[in-house]
LOKE-936787 format. One line per 2 residues: number of its first residue (from 1); for each residue y, z, x of C-alpha. Coordinates in steps of 0.1 Angstrom, whole numbers, m for minus. Layout:
<pts>
NUM> Y:Z:X | ...;
</pts>
This chain:
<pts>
1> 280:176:m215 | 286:158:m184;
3> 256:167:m154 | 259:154:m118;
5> 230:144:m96 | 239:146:m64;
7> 211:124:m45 | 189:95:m52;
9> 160:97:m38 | 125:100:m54;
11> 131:130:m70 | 171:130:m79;
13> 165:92:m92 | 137:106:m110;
15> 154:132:m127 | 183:109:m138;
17> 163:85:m153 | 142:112:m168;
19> 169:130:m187 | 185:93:m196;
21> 155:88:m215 | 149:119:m234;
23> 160:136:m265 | 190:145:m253;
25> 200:117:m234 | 231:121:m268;
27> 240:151:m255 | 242:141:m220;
29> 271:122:m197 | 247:113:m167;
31> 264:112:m132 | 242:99:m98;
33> 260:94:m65 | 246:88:m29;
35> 258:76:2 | 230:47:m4;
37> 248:27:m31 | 210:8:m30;
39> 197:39:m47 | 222:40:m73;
41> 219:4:m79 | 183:9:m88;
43> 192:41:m109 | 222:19:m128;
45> 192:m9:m135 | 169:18:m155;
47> 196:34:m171 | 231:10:m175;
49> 247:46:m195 | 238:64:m163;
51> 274:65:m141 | 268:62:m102;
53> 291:68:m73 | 287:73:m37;
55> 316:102:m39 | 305:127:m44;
57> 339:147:m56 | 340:121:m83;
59> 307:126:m93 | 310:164:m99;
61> 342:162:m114 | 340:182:m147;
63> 307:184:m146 | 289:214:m166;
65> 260:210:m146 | 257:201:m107;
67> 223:194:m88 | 221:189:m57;
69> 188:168:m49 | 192:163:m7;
71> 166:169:17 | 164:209:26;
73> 183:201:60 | 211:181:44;
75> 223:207:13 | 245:226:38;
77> 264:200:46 | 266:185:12;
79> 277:225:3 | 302:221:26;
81> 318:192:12 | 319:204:m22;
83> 320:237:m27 | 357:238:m24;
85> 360:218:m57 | 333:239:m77;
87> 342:257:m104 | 321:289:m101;
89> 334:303:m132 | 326:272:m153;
91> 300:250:m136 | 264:256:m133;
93> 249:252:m98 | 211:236:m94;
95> 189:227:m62 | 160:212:m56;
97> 157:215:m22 | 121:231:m15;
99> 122:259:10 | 162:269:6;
101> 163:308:m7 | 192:321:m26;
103> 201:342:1 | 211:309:24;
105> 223:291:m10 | 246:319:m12;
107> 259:316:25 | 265:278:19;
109> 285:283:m16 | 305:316:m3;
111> 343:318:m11 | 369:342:m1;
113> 378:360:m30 | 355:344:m56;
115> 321:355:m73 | 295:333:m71;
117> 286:309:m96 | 252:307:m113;
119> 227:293:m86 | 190:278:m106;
121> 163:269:m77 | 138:242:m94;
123> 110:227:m77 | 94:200:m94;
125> 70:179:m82 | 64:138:m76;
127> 51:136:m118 | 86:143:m125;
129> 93:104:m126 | 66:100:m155;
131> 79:127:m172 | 46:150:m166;
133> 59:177:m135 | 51:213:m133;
135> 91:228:m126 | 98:261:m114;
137> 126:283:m118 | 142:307:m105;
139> 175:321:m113 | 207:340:m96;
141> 234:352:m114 | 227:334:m148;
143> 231:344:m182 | 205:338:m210;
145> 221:308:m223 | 227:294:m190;
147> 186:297:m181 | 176:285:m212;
149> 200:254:m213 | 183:244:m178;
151> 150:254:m189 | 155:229:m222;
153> 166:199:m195 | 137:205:m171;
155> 111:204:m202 | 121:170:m208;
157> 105:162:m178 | 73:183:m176;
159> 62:219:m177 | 88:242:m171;
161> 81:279:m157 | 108:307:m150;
163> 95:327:m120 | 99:348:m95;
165> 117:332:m62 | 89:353:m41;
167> 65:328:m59 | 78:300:m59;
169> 60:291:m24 | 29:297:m42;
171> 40:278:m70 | 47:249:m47;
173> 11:249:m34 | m6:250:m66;
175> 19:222:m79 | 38:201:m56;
177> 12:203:m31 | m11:202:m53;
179> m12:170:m66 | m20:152:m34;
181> m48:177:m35 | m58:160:m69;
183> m55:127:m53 | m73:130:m25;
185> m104:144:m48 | m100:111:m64;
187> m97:93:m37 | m130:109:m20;
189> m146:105:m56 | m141:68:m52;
191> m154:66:m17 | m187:81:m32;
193> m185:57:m59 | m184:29:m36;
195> m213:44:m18 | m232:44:m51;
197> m226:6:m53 | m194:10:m78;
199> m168:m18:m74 | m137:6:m59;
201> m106:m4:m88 | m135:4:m118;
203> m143:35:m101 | m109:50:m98;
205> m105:38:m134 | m136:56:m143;
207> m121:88:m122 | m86:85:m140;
209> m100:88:m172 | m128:117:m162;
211> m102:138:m149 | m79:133:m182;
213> m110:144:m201 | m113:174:m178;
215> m78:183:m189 | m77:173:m228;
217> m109:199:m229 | m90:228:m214;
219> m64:224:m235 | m79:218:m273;
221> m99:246:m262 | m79:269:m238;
223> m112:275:m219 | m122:285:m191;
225> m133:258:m161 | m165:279:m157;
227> m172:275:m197 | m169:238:m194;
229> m189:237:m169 | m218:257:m184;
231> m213:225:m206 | m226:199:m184;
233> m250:217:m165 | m286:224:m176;
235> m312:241:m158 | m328:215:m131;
237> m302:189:m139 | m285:168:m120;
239> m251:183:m125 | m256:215:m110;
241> m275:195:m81 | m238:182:m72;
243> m222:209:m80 | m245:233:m49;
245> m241:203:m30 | m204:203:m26;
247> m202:242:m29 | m230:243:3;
249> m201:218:23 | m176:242:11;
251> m156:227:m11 | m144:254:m35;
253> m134:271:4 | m114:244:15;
255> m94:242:m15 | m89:282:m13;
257> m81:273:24 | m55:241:13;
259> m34:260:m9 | m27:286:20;
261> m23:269:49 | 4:250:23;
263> 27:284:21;
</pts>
């Protein structure tokens, strides 16, 4: 099955070199192209079985699968250039572009006569180049199998959730915002370390590995935060001294606040 990449920037590289290392990477004829042939030339040095091209008609010729990875302001014209050589009835459409709805990814792939192919919206976020992304999707005219083979290629490379395109702003927040949320907590953890007298690398080391604790626990036990908490605290302690503290400076407010100033 041949899949096309168009872009190769942080996230299109990502996914290419993602997929070319998976399970499937058997299954898979990788194409990459870009108008930066720099990009690809990085791309082509992770992966020599990925193929790159800075055409981008080449690079979507019989393709089964076409994603278009551009910045949000450059996917019309990249629509424009393709769209005539798409086979709608055959070919499987995907963007990446956060903040482009269906309705305009419809406008941009309209064709006289035609009906419109199947159009996946996916928004992963910067983990995707370790493999370890949250991915939404959201679907338009797709079958079952057509979702599901998409949903198999973006679990390669993370967690993969169908959703609603009305939450997918939400979603972002939570996800693609989120995680320079989660590092600037670690980065304001280490400035309190440092504060503490704690040489700045072993703190961040120290965070790292108390924040992948934080997550193993929630998962072995599919608990609640609150439960863990309950954990650590004990009456008088020091724990839930912290924890008033950074609740009194209203920290679990300005996260609230984050998430919704980020829709």
């Amino acid at each position: 099955m041949k899949l096309t990449i168009i872009g190769a920037g942080n996230i299109g590289s990502a996914i290419a070199i993602g997929l070319g290392s998976s399970k499937l990477i058997n299954d898979l004829n990788i194409w990459c192209s870009d108008i930066q042939f720099s990009k690809l030339i990085k791309i082509k040095d992770a992966n020599t079985s990925i193929q790159v091209t800075t055409d981008n008609i080449v690079a979507i010729k019989d393709a089964e699968i076409v994603i278009v990875a551009v910045k949000p302001w450059l996917i019309e014209s990249v629509m424009g250039e393709i769209k005539d050589v798409l086979d709608y009835k055959r070919q499987i459409f995907v963007s990446v572009a956060a903040g482009v709805e269906f309705e305009k990814l419809q406008q941009f792939l309209k064709r006289k006569g035609d009906e419109l192919p199947a159009i996946f919206r996916i928004i992963p976020n910067t983990a995707i180049a370790v493999k370890e992304s949250v991915n939404f999707i959201s679907t338009f005219n797709a079958t079952k199998t057509q979702t599901e083979l998409i949903k198999n290629l973006f679990d390669q490379l993370g967690l993969t959730i169908m959703i609603e395109e009305r939450l997918i702003a939400a979603g972002t927040a939570l996800a693609s915002s989120g995680i320079a949320y989660a590092f600037r907590y670690i980065r304001a953890a280490v400035e309190g370390a440092v504060e503490l007298g704690l040489n700045p690398e072993l703190a961040q080391k120290i965070e790292i590995q108390t924040l992948k604790g934080a997550v193993a626990l929630l998962e072995k036990n599919n608990s609640h935060p609150e439960a863990e908490i309950d954990k650590v605290t004990t009456p008088g302690g020091i724990t839930i001294k912290g924890l008033n503290a950074m609740a009194e400076a209203g920290f679990i407010n300005a996260v609230i606040k984050g998430l919704k100033a980020s829709v």
